[in-house]
N, C-alpha and C positions, 0 to 999 in steps of 0.2 A: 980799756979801763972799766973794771962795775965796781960799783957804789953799793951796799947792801948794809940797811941801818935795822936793827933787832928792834923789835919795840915788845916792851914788859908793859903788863897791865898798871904796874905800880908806877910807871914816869907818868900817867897821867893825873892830872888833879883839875880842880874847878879852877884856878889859878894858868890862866896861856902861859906854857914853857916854850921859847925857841928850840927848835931840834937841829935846823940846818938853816943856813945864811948863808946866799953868797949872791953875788952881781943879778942874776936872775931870778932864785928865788928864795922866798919864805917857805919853811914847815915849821908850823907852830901845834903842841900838843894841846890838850886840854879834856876836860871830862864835863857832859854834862849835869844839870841837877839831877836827872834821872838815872845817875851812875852809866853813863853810854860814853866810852872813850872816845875821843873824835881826835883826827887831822886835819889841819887846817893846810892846804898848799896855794899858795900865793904868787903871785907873777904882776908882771905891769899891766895886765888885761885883765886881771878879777884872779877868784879862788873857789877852790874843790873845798869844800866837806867832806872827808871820810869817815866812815865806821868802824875801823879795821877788826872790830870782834863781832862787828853787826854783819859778816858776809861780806863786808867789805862796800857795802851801802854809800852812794853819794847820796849824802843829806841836804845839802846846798851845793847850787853851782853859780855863780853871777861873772859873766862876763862882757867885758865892754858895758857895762851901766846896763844888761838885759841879764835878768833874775831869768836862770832857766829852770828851777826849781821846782818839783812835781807841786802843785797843789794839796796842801793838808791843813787840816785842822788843831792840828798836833804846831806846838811852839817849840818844842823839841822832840828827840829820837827817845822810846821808851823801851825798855829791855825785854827781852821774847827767848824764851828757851829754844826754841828754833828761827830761821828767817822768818819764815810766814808769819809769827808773831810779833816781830817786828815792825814798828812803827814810825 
């Protein structure tokens, strides 16, 4: 069996939308202030951050109560016309 969920720039909003539910996990949508789509993937151990137009960027990762999170100064992901300008 595969799963394959399309994601449009337009599901996302500053508003977390659920995308998928079920016994294991959470995908919740959302966009930052800085217009940066994110997915949020969730489990009973912590959650992924993604970027999926950012390169596909993990922007948070915390699991089991340990933030493995790159160190930045940056409170969120800012938009870059290429990766390397991404933040």
């Amino acid at each position: 069996m595969s799963t394959k969920i399309y994601l449009d720039k337009e599901r996302f909003t500053e508003q977390h939308k659920v995308l998928l539910e079920n016994d294991n996990f959470t995908v919740t949508l959302f966009k930052y202030p800085s217009d940066v789509a994110a997915v949020k993937v969730q489990n009973s151990h912590g959650y992924l951050i993604l970027l999926p137009f950012e390169g596909l960027m993990i922007w948070d990762a915390v699991f089991d109560g340990t933030n493995l999170k790159m160190k930045t100064p940056f409170t969120h992901p800012k938009k870059g016309e290429q990766i390397k300008e991404s933040k």
